[in-house]
C-alpha positions as CSV (number, residue, x, y, z in Angstrom):
1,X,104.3,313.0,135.1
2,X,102.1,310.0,136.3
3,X,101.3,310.0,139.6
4,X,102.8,307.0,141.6
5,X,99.3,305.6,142.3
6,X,98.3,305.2,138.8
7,X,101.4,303.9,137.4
8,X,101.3,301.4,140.1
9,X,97.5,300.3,139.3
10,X,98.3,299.8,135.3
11,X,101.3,297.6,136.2
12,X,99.4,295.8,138.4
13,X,96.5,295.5,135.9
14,X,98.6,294.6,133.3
15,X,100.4,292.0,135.8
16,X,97.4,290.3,137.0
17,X,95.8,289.2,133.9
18,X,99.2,288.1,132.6
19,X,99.5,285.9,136.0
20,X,96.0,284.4,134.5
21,X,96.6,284.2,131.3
22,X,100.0,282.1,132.3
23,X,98.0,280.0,134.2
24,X,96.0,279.1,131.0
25,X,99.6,277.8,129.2
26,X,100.5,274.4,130.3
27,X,103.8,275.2,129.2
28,X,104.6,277.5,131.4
29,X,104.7,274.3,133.7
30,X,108.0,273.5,131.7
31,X,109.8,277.1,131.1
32,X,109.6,277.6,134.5
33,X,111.2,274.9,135.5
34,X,113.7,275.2,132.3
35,X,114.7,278.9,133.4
36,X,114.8,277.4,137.7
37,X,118.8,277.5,137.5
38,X,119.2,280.6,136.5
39,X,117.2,281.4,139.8
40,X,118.8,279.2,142.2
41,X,119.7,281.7,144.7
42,X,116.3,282.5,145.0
43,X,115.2,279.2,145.8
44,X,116.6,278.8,149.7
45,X,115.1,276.9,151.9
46,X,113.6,280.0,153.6
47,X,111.9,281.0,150.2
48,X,110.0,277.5,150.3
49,X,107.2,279.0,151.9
50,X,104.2,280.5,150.5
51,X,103.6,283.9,151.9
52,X,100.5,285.3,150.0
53,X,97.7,286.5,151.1
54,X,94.0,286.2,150.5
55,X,93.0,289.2,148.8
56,X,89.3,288.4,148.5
57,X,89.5,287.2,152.2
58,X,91.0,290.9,152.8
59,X,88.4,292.7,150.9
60,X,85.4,291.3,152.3
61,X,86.9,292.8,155.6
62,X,88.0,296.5,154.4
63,X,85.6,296.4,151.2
64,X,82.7,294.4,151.1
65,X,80.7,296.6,149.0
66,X,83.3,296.7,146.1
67,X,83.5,292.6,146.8
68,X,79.5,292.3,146.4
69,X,80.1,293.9,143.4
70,X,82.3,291.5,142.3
71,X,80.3,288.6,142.9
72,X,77.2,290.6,141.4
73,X,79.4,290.6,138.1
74,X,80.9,286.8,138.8
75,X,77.3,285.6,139.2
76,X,76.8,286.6,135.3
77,X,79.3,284.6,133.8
78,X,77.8,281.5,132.5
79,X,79.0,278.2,134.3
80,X,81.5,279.8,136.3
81,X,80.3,277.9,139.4
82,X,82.6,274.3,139.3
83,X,85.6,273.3,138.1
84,X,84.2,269.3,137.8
85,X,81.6,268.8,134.7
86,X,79.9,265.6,134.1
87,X,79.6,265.4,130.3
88,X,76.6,262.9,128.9
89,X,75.8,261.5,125.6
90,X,73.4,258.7,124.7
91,X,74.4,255.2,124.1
92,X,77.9,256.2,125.9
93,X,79.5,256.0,129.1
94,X,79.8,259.4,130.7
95,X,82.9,261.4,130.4
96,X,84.1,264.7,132.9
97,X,85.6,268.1,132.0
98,X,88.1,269.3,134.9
99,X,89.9,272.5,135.2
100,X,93.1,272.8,136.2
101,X,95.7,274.9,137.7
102,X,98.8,274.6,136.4
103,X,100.7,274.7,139.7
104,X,102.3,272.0,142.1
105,X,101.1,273.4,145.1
106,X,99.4,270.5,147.3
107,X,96.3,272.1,147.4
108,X,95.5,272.2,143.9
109,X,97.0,268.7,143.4
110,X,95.1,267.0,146.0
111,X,92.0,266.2,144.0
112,X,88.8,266.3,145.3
113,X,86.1,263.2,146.1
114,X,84.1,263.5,143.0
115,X,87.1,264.3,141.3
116,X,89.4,261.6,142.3
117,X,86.1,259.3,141.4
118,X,85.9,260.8,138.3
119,X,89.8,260.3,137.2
120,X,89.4,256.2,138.9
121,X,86.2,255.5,136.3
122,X,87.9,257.1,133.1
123,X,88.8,254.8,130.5
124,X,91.0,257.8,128.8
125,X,92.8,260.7,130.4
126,X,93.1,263.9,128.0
127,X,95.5,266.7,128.7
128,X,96.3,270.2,126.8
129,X,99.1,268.7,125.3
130,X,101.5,265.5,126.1
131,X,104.4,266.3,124.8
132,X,105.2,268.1,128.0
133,X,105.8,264.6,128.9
134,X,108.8,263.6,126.5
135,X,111.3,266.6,127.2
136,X,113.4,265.3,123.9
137,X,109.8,266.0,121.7
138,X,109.6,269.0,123.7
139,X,112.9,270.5,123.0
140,X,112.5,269.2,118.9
141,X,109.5,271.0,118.6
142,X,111.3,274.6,120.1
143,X,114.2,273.7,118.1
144,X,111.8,273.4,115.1
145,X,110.3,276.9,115.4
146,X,112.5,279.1,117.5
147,X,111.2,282.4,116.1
148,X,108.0,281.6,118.5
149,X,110.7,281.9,122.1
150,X,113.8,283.5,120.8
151,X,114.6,286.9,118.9
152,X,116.4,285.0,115.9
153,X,118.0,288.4,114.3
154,X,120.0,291.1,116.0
155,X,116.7,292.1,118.2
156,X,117.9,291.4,122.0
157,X,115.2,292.1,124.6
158,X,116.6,295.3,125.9
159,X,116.4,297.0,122.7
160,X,113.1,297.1,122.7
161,X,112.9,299.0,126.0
162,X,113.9,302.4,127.1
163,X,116.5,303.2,128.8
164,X,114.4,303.5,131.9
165,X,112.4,300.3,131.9
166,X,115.9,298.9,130.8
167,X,117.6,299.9,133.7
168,X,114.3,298.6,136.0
169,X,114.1,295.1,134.0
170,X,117.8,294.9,134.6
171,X,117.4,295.4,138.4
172,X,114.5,292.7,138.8
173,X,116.2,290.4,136.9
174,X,119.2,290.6,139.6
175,X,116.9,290.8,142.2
176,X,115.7,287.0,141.1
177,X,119.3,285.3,140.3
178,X,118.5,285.9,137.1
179,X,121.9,287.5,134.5
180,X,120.6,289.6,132.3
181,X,122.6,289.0,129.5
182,X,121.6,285.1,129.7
183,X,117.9,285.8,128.7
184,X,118.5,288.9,126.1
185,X,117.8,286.9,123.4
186,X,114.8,285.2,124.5
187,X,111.4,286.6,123.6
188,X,109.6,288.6,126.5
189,X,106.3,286.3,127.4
190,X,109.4,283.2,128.2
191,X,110.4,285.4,131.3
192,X,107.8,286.6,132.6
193,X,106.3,283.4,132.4
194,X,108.7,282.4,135.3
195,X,108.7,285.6,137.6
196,X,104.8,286.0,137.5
197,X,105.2,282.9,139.8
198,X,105.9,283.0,143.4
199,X,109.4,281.7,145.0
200,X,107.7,278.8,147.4
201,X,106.4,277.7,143.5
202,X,109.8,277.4,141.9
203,X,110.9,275.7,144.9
204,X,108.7,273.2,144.6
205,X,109.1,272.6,141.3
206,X,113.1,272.7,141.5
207,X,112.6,269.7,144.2
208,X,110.9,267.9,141.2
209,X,107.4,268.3,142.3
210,X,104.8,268.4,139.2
211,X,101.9,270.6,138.6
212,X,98.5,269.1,138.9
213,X,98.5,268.3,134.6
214,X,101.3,266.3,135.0
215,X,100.8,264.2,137.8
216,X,97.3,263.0,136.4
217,X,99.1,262.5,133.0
218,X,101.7,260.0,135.1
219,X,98.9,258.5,137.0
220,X,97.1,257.7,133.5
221,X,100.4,256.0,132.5
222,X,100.6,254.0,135.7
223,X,97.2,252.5,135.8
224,X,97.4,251.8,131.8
225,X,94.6,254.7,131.0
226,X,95.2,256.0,127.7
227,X,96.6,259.5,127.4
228,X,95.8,262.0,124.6
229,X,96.6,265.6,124.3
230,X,94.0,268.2,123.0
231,X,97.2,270.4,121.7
232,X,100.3,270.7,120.4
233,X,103.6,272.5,121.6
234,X,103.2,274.9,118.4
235,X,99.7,275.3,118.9
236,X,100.5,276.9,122.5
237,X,103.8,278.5,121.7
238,X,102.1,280.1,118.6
239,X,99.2,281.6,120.0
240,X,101.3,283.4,122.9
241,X,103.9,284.5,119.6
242,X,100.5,285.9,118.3
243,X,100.2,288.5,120.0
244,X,101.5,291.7,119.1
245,X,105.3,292.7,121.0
246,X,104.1,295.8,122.5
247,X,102.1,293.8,124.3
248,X,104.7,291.0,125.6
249,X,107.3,294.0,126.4
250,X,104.4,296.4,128.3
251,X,103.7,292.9,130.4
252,X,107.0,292.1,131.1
253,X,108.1,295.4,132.6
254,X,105.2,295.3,134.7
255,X,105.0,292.1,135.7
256,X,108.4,292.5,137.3
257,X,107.6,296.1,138.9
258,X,104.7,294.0,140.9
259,X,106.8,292.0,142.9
260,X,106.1,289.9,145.9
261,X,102.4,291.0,145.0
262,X,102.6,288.3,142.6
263,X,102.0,286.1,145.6
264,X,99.0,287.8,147.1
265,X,97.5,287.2,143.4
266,X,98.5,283.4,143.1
267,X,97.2,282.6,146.6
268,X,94.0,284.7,145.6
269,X,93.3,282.8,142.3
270,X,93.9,279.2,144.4
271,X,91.5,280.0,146.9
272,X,89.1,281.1,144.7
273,X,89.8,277.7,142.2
274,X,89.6,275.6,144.7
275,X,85.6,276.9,145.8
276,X,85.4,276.3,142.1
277,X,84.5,279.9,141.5
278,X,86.3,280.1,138.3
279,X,83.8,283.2,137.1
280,X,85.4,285.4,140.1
281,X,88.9,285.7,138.1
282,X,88.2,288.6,135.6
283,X,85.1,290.0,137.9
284,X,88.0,290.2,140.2
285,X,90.6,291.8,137.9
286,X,88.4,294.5,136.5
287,X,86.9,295.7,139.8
288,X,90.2,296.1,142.1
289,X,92.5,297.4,138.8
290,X,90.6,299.4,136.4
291,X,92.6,299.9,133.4
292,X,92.7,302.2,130.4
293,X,92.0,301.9,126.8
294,X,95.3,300.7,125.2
295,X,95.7,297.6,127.8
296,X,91.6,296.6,127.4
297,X,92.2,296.5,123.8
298,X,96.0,295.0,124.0
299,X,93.7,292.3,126.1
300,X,90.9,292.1,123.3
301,X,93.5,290.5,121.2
302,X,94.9,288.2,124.1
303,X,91.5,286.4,124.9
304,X,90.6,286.0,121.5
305,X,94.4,284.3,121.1
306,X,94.6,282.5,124.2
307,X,91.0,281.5,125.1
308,X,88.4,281.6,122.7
309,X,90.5,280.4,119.6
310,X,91.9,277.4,121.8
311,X,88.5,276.7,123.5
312,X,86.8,276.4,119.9
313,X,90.5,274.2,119.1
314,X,90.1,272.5,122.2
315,X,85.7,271.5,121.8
316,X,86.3,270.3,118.6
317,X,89.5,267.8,119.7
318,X,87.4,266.8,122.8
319,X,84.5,265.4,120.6
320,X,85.5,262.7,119.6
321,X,87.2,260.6,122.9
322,X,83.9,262.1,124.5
323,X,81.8,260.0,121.8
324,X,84.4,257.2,122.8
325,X,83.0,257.5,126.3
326,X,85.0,257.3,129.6
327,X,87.1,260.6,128.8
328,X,88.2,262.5,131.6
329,X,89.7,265.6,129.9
330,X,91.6,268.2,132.5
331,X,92.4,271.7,131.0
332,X,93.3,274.4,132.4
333,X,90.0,276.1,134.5
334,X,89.5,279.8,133.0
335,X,89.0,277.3,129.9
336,X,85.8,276.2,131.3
337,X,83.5,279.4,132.1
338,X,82.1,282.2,130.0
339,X,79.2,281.8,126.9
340,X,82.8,281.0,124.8
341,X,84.1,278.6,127.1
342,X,84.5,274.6,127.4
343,X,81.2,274.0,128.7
344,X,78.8,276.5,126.7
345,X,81.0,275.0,123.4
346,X,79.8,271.1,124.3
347,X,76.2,271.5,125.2
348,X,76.6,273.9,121.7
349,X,77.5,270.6,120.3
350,X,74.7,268.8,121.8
351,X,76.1,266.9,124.8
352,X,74.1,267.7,128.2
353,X,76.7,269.3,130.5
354,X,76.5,269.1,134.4
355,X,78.3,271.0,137.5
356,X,79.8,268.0,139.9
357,X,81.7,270.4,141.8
């Protein structure tokens, strides 16, 4: 038998990259929402506030050796420094890359300066994808292809579990408002989509606030901006179905064993978005949780599904309203860093790229 200790750092390895890799899916903006009623009576008043806590602030008290360490490895990643890029061409008006997070909390909505200048000069606002935007596209395009959310022949979630991570799904589930039975037949990576966010965020979001996509999408709108998407709903929905079900159900069971952790984590990756040090998330990850053999390679397959593939989609999409000129394009910000990410892929493509902020 495992000892406690152990089995408590691989679901929380497991649990913290999934937190980040939801992060990079704008449509988790939209399930979570979707699933909120089942949830309602977790969504008091009293549950309105965030209660994370910092856990680089924590560490750089009771571990500053292992956090050097971090930043050591952080101070590697290529252009993992800013989350505001100034993007030139010649004989064109400047465009700006800006990563996201995509969360409602007024921290990461209230924009920045350069930012806010940046959004007021565009011409064109780009997003992942727009169709978040018309709920009735939205829902078409799940009806289309719902073998990417939902189990579509006699397979039920539980089924694929043991007994005994049945019995502990089962219990978390209750524990967040949510029956059971009412999300059997929905594929694993659509619920824990939902509980690897915190209470205070499904409260805000069940009061109708937006995440930070959304409300620059809607401010496009407003001041007649054009609005284009980078992505579609299939291209996101298929490249979380990609990966292989071990992998969704592993997640899923460990994502709910973590808990109200899940909100030290969320405040942690805001605090370190909003110093724009988007090179500290995996630094972070690896260093506090080391993890074994079956979840580095299970997470092989997820960055090559979920970040470089889309970043290489994403570059190639971008060209051309960045040859238009006046593009501010706002993706979600572990897009942006790394030698396959956003930035590296542009001035690959012979654009000069520059940290704002």
């Amino acid at each position: 038998m495992k000892p406690a200790t152990a089995i408590t750092e691989r679901a929380a390895d497991l649990s913290l990259r999934l937190i980040a890799a939801f992060n990079l899916l704008f449509l988790t903006a939209f399930f979570a929402t979707l699933l909120f009623a089942a949830t309602q009576a977790n969504a008091r008043d009293d549950a309105a506030a965030c209660t994370g806590r910092d856990l680089i602030a924590a560490m750089k008290q009771d571990d500053p050796a292992k956090l050097e360490q971090i930043r050591a490895e952080a101070d590697g990643v290529a252009n993992g420094d800013a989350v505001l890029w100034r993007i030139e061409k010649d004989g064109v008006e400047p465009s700006y890359l800006f990563g996201t997070m995509h969360m409602s909390d007024p921290r990461v909505v209230r924009l920045s300066d350069d930012a806010e200048a940046a959004l007021e000069a565009s011409r064109t606002v780009v997003i992942e994808t727009t169709e978040i935007l018309d709920q009735s596209k939205m829902m078409a395009a799940m009806a289309a292809q719902p073998e990417l959310m939902m189990f579509t022949d006699d397979t039920t979630l539980f089924s694929l579990l043991s007994e005994e991570d049945r019995a502990a799904a089962e219990a978390a589930l209750n524990q967040r408002g949510i029956p059971p039975a009412s999300v059997q037949k929905m594929k694993p990576w659509m619920i824990a989509s939902m509980v690897a966010l915190p209470a205070c965020e499904l409260a805000r979001k069940a009061s109708g606030a937006k995440v930070l996509d959304i409300e620059l999408a809607e401010r496009a709108q407003a001041d007649g901006k054009a609005l284009e998407g980078l992505e579609t709903i299939v291209d996101q929905l298929g490249a979380m179905a990609s990966l292989p079900m071990e992998f969704h159900m592993r997640g899923l069971v460990d994502t709910l064993a973590l808990g109200e952790r899940i909100d030290d984590v969320i405040e942690t990756m805001i605090v370190l978005y909003l110093d724009g040090e988007t090179g500290m998330f995996w630094p972070f990850f690896r260093a506090v949780l080391p993890s074994d053999e079956q979840s580095e390679a299970g997470f092989a397959a997820f960055e090559e599904a979920m970040i470089t593939a889309r970043n290489d989609t994403m570059a190639a999409r971008a060209a051309p309203l960045i040859d238009a000129g006046g593009a501010f394009i706002a993706v979600g910000a572990l897009h942006l860093p790394g030698d396959d990410g956003l930035v590296s892929l542009l001035r690959e493509a012979g654009y000069t790229v520059s940290a704002v902020q």
